[in-house]
C-alpha positions in Angstrom: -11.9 -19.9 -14.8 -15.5 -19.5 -12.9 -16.1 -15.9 -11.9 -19.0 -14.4 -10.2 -20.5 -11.6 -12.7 -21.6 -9.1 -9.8 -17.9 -8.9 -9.2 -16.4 -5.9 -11.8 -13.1 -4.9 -9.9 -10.1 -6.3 -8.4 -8.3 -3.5 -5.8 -5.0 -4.5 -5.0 -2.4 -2.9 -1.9 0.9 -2.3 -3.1 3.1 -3.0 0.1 3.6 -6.6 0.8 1.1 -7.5 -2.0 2.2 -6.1 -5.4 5.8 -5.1 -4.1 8.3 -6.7 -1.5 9.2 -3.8 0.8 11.7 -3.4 3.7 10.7 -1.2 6.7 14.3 -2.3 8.0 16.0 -1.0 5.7 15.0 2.8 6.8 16.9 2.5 9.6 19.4 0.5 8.7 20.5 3.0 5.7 21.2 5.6 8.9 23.3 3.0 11.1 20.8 2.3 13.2 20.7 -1.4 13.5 20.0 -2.2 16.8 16.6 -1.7 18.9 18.2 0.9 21.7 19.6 2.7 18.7 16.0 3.3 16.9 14.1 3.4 20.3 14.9 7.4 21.0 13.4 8.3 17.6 10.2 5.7 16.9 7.8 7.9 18.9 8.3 11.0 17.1 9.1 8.8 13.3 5.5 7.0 13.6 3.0 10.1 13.5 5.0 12.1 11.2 5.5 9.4 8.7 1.7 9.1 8.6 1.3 12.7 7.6 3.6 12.6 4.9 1.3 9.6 3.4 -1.8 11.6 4.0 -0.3 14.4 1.8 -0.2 16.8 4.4 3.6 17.8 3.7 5.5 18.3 0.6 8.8 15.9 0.2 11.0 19.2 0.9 8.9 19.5 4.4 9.0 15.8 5.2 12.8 16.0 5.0 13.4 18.9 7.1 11.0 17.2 9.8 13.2 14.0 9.5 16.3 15.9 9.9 15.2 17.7 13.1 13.7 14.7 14.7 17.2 13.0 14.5 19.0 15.7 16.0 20.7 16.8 12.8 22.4 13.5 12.9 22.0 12.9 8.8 22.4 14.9 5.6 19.1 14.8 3.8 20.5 13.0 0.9 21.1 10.0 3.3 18.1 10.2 5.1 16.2 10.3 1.2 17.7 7.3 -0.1 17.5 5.0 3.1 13.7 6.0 3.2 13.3 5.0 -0.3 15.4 1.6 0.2 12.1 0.5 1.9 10.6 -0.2 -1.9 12.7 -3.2 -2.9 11.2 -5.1 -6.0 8.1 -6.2 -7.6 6.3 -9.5 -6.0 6.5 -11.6 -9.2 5.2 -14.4 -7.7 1.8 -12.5 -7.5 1.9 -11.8 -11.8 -0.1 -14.7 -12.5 -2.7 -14.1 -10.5 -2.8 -10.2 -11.9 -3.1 -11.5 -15.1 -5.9 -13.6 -14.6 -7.8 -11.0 -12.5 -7.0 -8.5 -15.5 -8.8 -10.5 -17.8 -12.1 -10.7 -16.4 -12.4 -7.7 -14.2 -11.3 -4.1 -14.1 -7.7 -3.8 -11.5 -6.8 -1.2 -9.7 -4.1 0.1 -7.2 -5.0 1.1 -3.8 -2.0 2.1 -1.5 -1.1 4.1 1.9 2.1 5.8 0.6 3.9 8.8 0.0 5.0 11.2 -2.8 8.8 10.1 -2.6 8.1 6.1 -2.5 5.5 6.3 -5.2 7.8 8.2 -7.5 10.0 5.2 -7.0 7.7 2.4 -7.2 6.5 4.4 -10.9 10.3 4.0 -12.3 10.8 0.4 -10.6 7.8 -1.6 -10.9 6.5 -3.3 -13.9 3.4 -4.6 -12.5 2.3 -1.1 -11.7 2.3 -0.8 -15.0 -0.4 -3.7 -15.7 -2.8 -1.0 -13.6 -5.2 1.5 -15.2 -5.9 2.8 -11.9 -3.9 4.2 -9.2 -5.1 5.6 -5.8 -2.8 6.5 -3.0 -3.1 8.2 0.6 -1.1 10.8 -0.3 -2.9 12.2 -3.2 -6.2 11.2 -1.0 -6.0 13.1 1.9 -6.7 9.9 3.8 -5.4 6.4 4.9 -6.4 3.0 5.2 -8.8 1.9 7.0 -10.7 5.2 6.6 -13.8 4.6 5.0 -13.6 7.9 2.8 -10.5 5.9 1.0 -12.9 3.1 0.1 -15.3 5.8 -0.9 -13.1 7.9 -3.0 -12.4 4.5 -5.4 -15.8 3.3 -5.5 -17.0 7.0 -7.2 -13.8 7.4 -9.2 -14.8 4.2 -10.8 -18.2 4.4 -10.8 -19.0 1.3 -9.2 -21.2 -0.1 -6.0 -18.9 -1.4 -2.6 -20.0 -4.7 -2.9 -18.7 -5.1 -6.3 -15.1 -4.7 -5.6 -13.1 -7.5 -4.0 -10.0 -6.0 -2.2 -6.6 -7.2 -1.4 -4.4 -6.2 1.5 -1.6 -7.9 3.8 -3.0 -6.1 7.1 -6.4 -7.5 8.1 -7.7 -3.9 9.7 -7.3 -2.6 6.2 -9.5 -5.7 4.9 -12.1 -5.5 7.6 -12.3 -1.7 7.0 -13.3 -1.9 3.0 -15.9 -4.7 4.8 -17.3 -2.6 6.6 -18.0 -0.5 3.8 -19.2 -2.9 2.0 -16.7 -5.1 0.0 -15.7 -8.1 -0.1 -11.8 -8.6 0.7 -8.9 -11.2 1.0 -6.4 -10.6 3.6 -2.6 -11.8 1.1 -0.8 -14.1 3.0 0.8 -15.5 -0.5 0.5 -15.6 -4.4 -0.6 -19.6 -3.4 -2.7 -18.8 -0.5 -4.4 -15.9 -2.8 -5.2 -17.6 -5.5 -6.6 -20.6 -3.7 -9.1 -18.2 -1.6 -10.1 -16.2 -4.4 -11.2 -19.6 -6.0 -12.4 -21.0 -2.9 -14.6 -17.7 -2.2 -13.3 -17.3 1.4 -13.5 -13.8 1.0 -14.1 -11.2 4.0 -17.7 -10.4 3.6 -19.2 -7.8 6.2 -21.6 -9.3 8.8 
């Protein structure tokens, strides 16, 4: 395996990368299968969602919040578990690849999520457990794309932007650690991964 030495970590998302998740399945859990069923809720779910993963409620507020905004429709317990159905299982396709990056570079975690999933995702996944270091919104203050996210890694670990190579499933998330000044790989697929990371097409900022 070639490697280019300026490169000393490997900053992985979680969602779609590290893990298969579900978004569907949130709604589903409630009985709310069908588009016109969701549609009276999605405007008030989107926002709120976000400021549970920025750490701006506890778990005990998010709930209440989510059992007001469907009309008291749902006991808590129900709403709880079908929020947390939308961590499924670990991506093994993507192990390899962790392994290999975990030999020659320092890997770490970098995800926008919330206090209940993570709690989850610590008892379920096993290649969480390959990590040394863990970042997430909710612990934070912040999301992806925000550049203080990027920020708050590189000084944790004690390293310069541009010597971190990220990995995320949503391109605005990429282009954002770019524009701070790493170098990313938008994960389309373990294949697809591993052949860019050894082909060096890697998001560079212009």
């Amino acid at each position: 395996m070639t490697h280019p030495p300026e490169y000393s970590v490997v900053l992985f998302d979680l969602g779609r990368v590290l893990m298969h998740i579900d978004f569907d399945a949130f709604p589903n859990g409630l009985g709310l299968t069908a588009p016109e069923q969701r549609a009276p809720y999605e405007a008030s779910l989107k926002p709120f969602i976000r400021l549970y993963e920025e750490g701006k409620m506890t778990t005990e507020e998010f709930l209440d919040g989510l059992y007001a905004i469907f009309d008291c429709r749902f006991p808590k317990e129900q709403i709880l578990e079908s929020f947390n159905d939308i961590i499924v299982e670990d991506n093994a396709a993507i192990v390899p690849f962790v392994m290999q990056m975990r030999s020659h570079y320092r890997i770490a975690v970098l995800s926008n999520t919330c206090d209940c999933h993570w709690e989850k995702v610590r008892h379920l996944s096993s290649v969480l457990k390959l990590f040394p270091h863990l970042f997430t919104s909710f612990e934070l203050g912040a999301m992806k794309p925000d550049p203080s996210v990027y920020a708050a890694v590189c000084s944790s670990l004690n390293v310069a932007p541009n010597t971190v190579l990220f990995i995320d499933d949503l391109e605005e998330n990429v282009r954002g650690a770019a524009e701070y000044g790493m170098h990313g790989i938008v994960y389309r697929s373990a294949e697809q991964l591993t052949s860019d990371f050894f082909q060096k097409k890697w998001y560079r900022r212009t």
